[in-house]
C-alpha positions in Angstrom: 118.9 13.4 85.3 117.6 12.0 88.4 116.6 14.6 90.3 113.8 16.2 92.5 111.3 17.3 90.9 108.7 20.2 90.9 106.7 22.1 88.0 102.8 23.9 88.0 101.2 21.1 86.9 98.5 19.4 89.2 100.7 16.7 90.3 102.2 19.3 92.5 99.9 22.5 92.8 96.6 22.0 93.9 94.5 24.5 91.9 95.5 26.1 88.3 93.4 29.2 88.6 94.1 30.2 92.4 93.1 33.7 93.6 94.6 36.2 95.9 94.6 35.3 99.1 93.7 31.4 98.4 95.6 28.7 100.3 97.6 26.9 97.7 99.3 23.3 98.1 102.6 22.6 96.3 104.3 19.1 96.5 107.9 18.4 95.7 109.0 14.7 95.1 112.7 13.4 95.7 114.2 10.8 94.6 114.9 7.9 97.4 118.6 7.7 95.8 119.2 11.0 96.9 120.2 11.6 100.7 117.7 12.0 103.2 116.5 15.5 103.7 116.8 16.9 107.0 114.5 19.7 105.9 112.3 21.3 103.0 111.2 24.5 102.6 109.4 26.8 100.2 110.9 30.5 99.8 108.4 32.9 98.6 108.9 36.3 97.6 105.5 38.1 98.4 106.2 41.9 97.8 109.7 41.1 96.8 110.6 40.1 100.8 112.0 36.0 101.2 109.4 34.2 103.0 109.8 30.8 103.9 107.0 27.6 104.4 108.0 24.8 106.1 107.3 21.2 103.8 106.3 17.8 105.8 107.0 14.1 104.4 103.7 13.0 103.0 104.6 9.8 101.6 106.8 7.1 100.1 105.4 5.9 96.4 107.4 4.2 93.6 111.4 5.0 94.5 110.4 9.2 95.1 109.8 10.8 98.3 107.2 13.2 98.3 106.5 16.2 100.5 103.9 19.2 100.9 103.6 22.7 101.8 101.1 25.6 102.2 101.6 28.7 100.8 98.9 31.6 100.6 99.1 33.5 97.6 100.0 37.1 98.4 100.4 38.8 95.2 98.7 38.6 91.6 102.3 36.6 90.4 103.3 34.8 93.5 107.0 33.2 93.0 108.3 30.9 95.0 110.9 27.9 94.7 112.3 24.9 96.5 114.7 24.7 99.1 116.9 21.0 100.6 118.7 20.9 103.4 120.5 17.5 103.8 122.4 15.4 106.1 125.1 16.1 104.6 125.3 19.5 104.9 124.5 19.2 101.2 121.9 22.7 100.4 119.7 22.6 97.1 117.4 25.2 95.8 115.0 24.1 92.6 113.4 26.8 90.7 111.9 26.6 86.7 115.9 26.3 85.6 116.3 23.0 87.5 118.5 22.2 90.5 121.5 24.7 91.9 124.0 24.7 94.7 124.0 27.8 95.0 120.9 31.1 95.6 118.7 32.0 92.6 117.6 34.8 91.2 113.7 35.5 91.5 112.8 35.9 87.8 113.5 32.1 87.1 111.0 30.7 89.9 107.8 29.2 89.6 104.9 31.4 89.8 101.2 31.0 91.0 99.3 33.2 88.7 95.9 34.9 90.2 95.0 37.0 87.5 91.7 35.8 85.8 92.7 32.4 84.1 92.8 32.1 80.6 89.6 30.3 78.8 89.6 26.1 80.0 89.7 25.4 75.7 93.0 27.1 75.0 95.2 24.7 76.8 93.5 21.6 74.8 94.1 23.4 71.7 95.4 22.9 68.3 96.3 26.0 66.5 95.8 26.2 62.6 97.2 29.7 60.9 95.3 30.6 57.8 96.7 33.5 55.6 93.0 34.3 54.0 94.4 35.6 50.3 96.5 32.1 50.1 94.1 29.6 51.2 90.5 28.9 49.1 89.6 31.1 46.8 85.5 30.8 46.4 83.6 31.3 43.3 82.5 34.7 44.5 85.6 36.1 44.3 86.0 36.1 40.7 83.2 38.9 40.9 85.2 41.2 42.6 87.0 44.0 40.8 90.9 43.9 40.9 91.8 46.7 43.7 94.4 49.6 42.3 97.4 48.5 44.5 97.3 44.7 43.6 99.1 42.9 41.0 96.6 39.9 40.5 97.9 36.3 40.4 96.4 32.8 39.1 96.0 30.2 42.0 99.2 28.1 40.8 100.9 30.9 40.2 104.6 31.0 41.6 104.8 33.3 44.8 107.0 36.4 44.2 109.7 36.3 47.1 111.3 39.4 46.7 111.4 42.9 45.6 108.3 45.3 45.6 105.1 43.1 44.2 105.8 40.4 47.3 102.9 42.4 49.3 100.6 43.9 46.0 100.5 39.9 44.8 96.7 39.2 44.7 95.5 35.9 44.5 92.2 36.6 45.8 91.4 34.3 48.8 88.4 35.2 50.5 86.9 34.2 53.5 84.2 31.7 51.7 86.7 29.9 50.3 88.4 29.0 54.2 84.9 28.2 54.8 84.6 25.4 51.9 87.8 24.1 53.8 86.7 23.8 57.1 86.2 20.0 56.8 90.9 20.1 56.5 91.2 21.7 59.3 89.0 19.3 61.7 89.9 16.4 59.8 93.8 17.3 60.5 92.7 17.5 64.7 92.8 21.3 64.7 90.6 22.6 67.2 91.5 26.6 67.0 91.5 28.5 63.5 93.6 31.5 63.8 93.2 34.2 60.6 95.2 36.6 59.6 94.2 39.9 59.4 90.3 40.4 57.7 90.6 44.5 57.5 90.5 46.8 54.8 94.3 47.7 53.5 96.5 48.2 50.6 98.4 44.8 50.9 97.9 41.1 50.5 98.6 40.5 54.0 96.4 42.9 55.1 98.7 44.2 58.7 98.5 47.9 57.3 94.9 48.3 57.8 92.8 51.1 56.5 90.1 51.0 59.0 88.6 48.5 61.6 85.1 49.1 61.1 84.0 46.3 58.9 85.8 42.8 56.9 87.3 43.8 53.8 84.8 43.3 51.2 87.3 41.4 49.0 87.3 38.4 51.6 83.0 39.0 51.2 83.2 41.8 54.0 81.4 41.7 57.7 78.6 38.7 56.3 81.6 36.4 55.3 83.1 36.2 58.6 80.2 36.0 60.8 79.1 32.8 58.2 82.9 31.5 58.4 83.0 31.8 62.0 79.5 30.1 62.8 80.4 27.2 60.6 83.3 27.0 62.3 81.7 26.6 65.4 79.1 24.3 64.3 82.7 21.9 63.9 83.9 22.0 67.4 86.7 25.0 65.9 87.3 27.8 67.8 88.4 31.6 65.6 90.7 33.8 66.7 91.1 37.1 64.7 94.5 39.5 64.4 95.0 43.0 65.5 97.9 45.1 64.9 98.0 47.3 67.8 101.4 48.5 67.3 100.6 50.7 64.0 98.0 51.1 61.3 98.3 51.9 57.5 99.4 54.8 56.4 95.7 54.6 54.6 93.8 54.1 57.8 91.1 56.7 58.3 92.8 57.9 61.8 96.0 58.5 59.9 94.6 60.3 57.0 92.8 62.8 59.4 95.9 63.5 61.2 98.3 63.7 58.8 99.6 67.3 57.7 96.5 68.3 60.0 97.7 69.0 63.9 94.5 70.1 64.7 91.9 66.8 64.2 91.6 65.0 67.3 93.3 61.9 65.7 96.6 63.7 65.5 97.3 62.2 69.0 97.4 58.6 67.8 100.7 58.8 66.0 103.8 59.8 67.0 104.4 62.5 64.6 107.8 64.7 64.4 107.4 68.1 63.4 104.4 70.2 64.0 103.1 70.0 60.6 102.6 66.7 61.7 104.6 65.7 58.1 107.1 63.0 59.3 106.3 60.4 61.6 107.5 57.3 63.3 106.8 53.8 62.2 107.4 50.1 62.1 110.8 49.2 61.7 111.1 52.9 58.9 108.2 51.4 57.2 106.5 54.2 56.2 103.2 52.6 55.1 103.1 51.3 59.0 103.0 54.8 60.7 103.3 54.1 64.8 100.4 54.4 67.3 101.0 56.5 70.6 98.8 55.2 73.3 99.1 58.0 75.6 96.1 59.2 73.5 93.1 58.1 75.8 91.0 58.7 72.7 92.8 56.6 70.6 92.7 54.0 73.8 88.5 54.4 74.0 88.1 53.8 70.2 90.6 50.9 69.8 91.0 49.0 73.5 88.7 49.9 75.5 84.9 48.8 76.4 82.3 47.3 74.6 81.8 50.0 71.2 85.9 49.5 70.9 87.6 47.2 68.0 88.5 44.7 70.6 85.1 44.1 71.9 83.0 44.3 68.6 84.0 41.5 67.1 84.4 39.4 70.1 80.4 40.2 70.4 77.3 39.0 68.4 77.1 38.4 65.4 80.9 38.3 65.0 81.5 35.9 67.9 85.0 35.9 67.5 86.9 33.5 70.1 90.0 35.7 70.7 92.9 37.9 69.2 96.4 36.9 68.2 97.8 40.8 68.8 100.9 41.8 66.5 104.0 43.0 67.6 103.0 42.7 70.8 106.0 43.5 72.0 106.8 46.6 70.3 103.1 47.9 71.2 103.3 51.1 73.1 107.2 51.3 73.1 109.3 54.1 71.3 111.9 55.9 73.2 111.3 56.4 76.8 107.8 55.9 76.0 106.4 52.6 77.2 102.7 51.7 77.3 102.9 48.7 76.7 101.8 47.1 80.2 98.9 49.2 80.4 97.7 48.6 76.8 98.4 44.9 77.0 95.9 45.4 80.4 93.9 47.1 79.1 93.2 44.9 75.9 92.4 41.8 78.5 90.4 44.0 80.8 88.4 44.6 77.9 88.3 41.1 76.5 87.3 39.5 80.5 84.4 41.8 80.6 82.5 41.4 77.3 83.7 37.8 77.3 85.8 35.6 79.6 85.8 32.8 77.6 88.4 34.9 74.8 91.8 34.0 74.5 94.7 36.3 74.2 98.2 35.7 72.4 100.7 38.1 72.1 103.7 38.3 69.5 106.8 38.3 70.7 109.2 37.0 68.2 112.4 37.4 70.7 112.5 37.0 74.3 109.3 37.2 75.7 110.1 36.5 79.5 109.3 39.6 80.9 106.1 40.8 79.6 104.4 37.6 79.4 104.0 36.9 83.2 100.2 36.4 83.5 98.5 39.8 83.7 97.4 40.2 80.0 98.5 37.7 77.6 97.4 34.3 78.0 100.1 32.7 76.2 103.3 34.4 73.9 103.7 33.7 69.8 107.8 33.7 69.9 110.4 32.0 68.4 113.1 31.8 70.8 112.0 29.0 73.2 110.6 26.7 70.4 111.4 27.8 66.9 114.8 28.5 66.5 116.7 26.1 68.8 114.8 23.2 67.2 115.8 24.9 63.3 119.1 25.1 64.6 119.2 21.2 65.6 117.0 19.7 62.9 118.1 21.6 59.6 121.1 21.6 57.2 123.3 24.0 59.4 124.6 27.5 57.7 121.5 26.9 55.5 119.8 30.4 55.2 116.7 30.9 56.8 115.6 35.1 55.4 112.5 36.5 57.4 110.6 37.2 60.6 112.5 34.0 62.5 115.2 36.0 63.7 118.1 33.8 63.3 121.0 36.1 63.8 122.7 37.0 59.9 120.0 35.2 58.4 122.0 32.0 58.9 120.7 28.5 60.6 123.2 28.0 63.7 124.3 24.5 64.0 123.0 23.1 67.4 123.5 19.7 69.4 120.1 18.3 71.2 122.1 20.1 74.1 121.9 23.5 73.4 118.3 22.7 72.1 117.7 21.9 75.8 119.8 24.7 77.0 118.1 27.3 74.8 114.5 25.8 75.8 114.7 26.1 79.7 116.5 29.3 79.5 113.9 30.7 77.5 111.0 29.3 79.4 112.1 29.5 82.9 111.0 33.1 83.3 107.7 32.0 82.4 104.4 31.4 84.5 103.5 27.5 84.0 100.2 28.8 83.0 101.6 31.2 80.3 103.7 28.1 78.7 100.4 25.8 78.2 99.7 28.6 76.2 102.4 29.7 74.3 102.3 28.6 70.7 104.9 25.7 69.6 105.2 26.6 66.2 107.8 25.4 63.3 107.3 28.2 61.6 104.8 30.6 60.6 103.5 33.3 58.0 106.8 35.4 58.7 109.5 32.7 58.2 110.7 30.2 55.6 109.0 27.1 56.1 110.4 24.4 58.4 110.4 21.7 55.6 113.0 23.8 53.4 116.3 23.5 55.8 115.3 20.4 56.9 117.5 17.5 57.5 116.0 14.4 55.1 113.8 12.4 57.9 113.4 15.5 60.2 109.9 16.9 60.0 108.8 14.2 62.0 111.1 14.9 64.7 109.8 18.7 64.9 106.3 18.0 64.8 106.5 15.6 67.4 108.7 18.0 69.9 105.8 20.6 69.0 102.8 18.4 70.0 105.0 16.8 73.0 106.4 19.9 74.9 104.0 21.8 76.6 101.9 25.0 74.4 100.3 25.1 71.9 100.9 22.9 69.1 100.8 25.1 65.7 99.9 24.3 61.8 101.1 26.9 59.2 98.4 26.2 56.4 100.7 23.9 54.0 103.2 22.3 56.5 100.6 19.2 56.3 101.4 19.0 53.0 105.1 19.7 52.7 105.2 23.1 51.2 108.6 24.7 51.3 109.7 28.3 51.1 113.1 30.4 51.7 111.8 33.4 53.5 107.8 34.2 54.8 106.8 36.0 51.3 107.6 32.8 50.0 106.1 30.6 52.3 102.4 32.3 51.7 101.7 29.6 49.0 98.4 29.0 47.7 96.9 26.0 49.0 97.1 23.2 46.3 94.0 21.8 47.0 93.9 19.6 43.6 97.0 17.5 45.3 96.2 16.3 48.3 96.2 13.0 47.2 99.8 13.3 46.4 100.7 14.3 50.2 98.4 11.3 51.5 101.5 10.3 53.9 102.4 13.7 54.8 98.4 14.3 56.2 98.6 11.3 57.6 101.6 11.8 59.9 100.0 15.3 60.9 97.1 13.0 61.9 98.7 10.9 64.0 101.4 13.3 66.0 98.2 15.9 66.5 96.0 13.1 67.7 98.4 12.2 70.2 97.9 15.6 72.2 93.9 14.8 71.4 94.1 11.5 73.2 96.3 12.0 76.2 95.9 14.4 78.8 99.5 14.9 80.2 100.3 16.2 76.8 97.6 19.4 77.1 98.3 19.7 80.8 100.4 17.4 82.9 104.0 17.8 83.6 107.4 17.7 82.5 110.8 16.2 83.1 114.0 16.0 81.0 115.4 12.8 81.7 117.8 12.6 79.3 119.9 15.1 76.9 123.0 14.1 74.9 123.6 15.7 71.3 122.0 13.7 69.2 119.4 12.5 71.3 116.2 13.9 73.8 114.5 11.8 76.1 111.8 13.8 78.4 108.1 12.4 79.9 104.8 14.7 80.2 102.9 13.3 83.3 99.7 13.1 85.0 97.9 11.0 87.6 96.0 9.3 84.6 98.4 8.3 82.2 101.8 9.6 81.0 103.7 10.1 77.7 107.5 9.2 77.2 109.0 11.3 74.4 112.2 10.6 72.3 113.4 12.7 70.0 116.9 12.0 67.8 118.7 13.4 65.5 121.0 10.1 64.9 121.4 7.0 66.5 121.0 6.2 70.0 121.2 3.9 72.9 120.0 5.4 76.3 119.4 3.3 79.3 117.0 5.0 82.2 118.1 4.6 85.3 115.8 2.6 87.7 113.0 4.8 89.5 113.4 7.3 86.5 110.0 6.6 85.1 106.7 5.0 86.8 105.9 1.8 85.2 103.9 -0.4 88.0 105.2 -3.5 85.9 103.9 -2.4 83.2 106.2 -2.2 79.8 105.6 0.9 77.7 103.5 0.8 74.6 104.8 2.4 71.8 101.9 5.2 70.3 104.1 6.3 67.1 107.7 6.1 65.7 110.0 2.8 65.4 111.9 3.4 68.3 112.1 0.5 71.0 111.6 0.7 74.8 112.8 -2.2 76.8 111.5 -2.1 80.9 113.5 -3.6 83.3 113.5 -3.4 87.3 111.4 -0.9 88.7 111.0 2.0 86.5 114.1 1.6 84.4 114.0 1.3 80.6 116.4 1.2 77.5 115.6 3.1 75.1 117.0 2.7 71.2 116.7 3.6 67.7 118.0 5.7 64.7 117.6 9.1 64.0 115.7 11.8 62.8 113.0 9.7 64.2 110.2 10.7 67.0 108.6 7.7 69.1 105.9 8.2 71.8 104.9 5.7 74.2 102.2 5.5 76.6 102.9 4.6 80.7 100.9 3.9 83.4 99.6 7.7 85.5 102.1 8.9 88.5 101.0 7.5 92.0 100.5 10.7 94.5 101.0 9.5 98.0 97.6 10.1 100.1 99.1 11.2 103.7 98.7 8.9 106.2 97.2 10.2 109.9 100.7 11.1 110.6 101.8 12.8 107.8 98.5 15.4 108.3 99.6 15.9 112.1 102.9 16.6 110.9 101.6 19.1 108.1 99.0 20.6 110.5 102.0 21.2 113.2 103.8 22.9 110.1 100.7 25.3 109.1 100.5 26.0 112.6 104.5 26.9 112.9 104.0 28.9 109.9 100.8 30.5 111.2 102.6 33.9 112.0 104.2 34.3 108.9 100.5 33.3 106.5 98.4 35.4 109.1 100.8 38.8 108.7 100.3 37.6 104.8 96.6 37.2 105.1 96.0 40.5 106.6 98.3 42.2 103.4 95.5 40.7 101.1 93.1 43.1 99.9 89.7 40.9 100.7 91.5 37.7 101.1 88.8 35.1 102.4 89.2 32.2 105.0 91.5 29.2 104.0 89.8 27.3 101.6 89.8 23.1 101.5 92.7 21.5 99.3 92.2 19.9 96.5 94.1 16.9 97.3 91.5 15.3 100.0 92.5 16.4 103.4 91.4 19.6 105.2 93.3 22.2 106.4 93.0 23.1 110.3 91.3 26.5 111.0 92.6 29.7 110.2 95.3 30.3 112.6 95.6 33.6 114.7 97.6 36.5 114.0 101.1 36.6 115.3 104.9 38.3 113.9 106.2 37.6 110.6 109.9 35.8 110.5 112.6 37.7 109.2 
């Protein structure tokens, strides 16, 4: 899988948060086995018209040619991708799928993103979900009257999977007792606490909210989180809250008003049918879930919108929220030929940028959640489909049943080889922004699915865990997966914490130490690159890298015996040292290694940073001649931007020669 080689990390783009208008450099490297290149250039698509830059030869370093081009970024999402002319007559064009023969289509390039960038401590995260009724329950809580709708359960009580009690169970979690547990969730090397929803409702999971005014007071109301979330912050842990912006309960305050009542001013925030506003629409028939409409500008100003709405309050003092996971995010606004869902998405991280930047924003999207999550709202996409189920389908018993929110299609596991777990992945993250997949959340599995651990091959959690810490996003903990809980479908997977038995999982935390302290310790695994350098069926081989140090990953479902061509990785003589597993890396020549071991296992080695060439005197002539031939297109691009500035300096230690007159755009 030697092959050239370009992604968004800053090996090859110059800045991560560039704005419209900004000069932007993007390097390509080649490998010297390849033929020589007669020309390289990057196609743009700035308003959806081919553009091309011409590339120059900066440099020769460790067995890979690299080159460099220019390209002004002329649209919020500016795409762009990779084209090789060779000697041989030979044409290549390299997008976010890999390397083709043939043309591309658009909606698989990379992308320079110049919306406002997400905040600087998501992408070093470590994301631990906490379902607040399941987790600590504090002394205070057994003060609290049993509400009318729940069916109240002892702590080691058995979790009812099925039939009508699976959401009036009440074990009576509270947000004190995730508090007296805050000390687990740093100690494990999380570094983001993401709750559940903390509303008011008429359900243990709390999505059918009855207002959003103030905390439910059986998790110790508004007081409890404000106290959770400071001591959380005192720790280094960042809180991010839940909002269900797709529907409410049918006990919510809004609905209540509007129902059977067309004449209150809420009757505009749910899609109702008749005009006795008696039937309405609602999640997936649900009738408890009744359906927002955000064509309602009221609804809009109360909920999304500005500082007094439900997405700003508790983002603001003396809340101090650090962000929203939003629900169904992907059904939000849609029903029919109604969809609203760009503008509320836009609207939610308007909001969010102005009362505070520094908020992160995830949105669910538990199929494929290419086209909505391209940078303009959601920092980063809670789904299933690039992550979840491809590595289920590789890693577990196969034709196992896996019931729930994972979405495997007839409820069955798939049987998959490490090559359609590779197939499945790019496909499913190609259409992404690079920034968007450092943000996307790498889970197992989650509140709404059976747990990972219950399907799983004997040996395989490790494998899993390591892919989710190694690949890039967001690496995520279910509360319980540290400690080998199991369940057959999400209602079972809610399990009480069983604090009294850690010691009996002292192996099991132990490994979640170690895999999540990896990501902790090395930089390419938060946000340096990625290259695939081997896939076979039982075994994947791929390397996150970064000028300061890089991490060779190798995950198997069986034996194996892979031998690295020479140039594949860059070693400088060095041998690689082996972070965690019991696999064995053996160097030889320059940059090749053997790789073996057994399977289910996941090993990790360290290797030396990737040299970037620094162009010779040359090299910038050449690339200045090339910024000047390309001055007609970037100057009729330049004068497209609304209040585009002068070229700025690159980041890579060379300047750029002065802005270059106007002149005609090539066709």
């Amino acid at each position: 899988m030697l092959a050239p080689h370009h992604d968004g990390s800053p090996l090859h783009v110059s800045t991560q948060h560039p704005q419209l208008g900004d000069a932007v450099r993007l390097r390509l490297r080649i490998p010297v086995t390849h033929e020589e290149p007669l020309e390289v250039l990057v196609r743009s698509n700035p308003d959806r018209e081919p553009f091309f830059n011409k590339a120059v030869h900066v440099g020769r370093v460790d067995g890979w040619d690299w080159w460099e081009a220019e390209v002004l970024v002329a649209n919020p999402l500016h795409r762009y991708r990779w084209l090789v002319h060779y000697a041989s007559g030979l044409t290549e064009w390299l997008n976010q799928e890999g390397v083709h023969r043939i043309e591309t289509r658009d909606d698989s390039d990379f992308a320079l993103v110049a919306h406002p960038a997400p905040p600087a401590w998501a992408g070093d995260g470590i994301l631990y979900q906490v379902f607040p009724d399941r987790f600590g329950r504090s002394a205070d809580a057994d003060a609290r009257p049993v509400p009318d709708w729940a069916v109240p359960a002892a702590w080691g009580d058995p979790v009812v999977p099925y039939g009508p009690e699976v959401s009036t169970q009440w074990f009576g979690g509270d947000l004190a007792g995730v508090e007296e547990h805050l000390d687990h969730i740093v100690d494990l090397g999380a570094t983001i606490l993401y709750l559940t929803p903390v509303f008011p409702a008429r359900s243990n999971h709390r999505y059918d909210a009855s207002t959003f005014d103030h905390v439910d007071p059986l998790l110790g109301g508004d007081e409890a989180l404000v106290s959770l979330v400071r001591a959380a912050h005192a720790r280094g842990l960042k809180v991010i809250g839940d909002l269900t912006s797709n529907h409410s309960g049918d006990a919510h305050e809004w609905f209540r008003a509007a129902h059977r009542t067309p004449e209150a001013p809420e009757s505009d925030f749910y899609y109702f049918l008749d005009d006795a506003n008696e039937t309405y629409a609602s999640w997936l028939g649900h009738a408890s879930l009744p359906k927002f409409d955000w064509s309602s500008r009221e609804l809009r100003r109360r909920f999304i919108e500005g500082p007094d709405s439900v997405v700003a309050r508790y983002l603001q003092e003396p809340f101090g929220l650090d962000g929203w996971r939003i629900d169904v995010a992907n059904m939000t606004g849609r029903l029919g030929a109604a969809d609203h869902n760009a503008e509320v998405r836009r609207t939610i991280r308007q909001t969010m940028v102005d009362v505070d930047p520094d908020t992160l924003l995830l949105g669910e999207s538990t199929n494929d959640a290419t086209d909505d999550f391209q940078g303009d709202a959601w920092h980063g996409a809670m789904t299933y489909a690039a992550f979840t189920r491809p590595v289920w389908g590789w890693l577990s018993v196969p034709g196992s049943a896996a019931f729930g929110g994972l979405g495997m299609a007839r409820s069955v596991i798939p049987s998959y080889t490490g090559t359609d777990v590779h197939a499945q992945h790019v496909r499913f993250t190609a259409g992404i922004p690079w920034r968007t997949r450092l943000h996307t959340m790498q889970a197992l599995d989650t509140h709404d699915t059976p747990r990972f651990a219950t399907n799983a091959l004997p040996g395989a959690h490790p494998v899993a865990l390591g892919m989710s810490v190694t690949l890039p996003g967001i690496p995520v903990v279910w509360a319980g997966d540290e400690l080998g809980l199991t369940g057959t479908n999400g209602e079972e997977s809610r399990t009480p914490m069983p604090w009294g038995s850690l010691d009996e999982h002292a192996s099991d935390l132990e490994r979640y130490r170690a895999l999540l302290g990896l990501r902790r310790d090395h930089v390419a695994l938060r946000s340096g690159g990625m290259r695939w350098l081997h896939v076979a069926d039982e075994v994947l081989v791929y390397v996150r890298e970064a000028e300061q140090g890089s991490v060779l990953a190798v995950a198997s479902r069986g034996f194996f015996d892979v031998v690295l061509d020479e140039g594949s990785l860059h070693l400088h003589g060095a041998d690689p040292q082996l972070l965690w597993g019991e696999g064995r890396a053996d160097a030889f020549g320059r940059g090749g290694v053997r790789l073996t071991g057994s399977g289910p296992s996941f090993s990790a080695w360290s290797l030396p940073g990737v040299p970037v060439p620094v162009p010779s005197t040359d090299a910038i002539a050449a690339e200045d001649a090339a910024l000047l031939e390309n001055a007609a297109q970037d100057a009729a691009l330049v004068a497209g931007v609304q209040g585009a500035e002068s070229t700025e300096t690159a980041a890579w230690g060379h300047e750029l020669p002065p802005e270059p007159g106007a002149g005609q755009p090539q066709s």
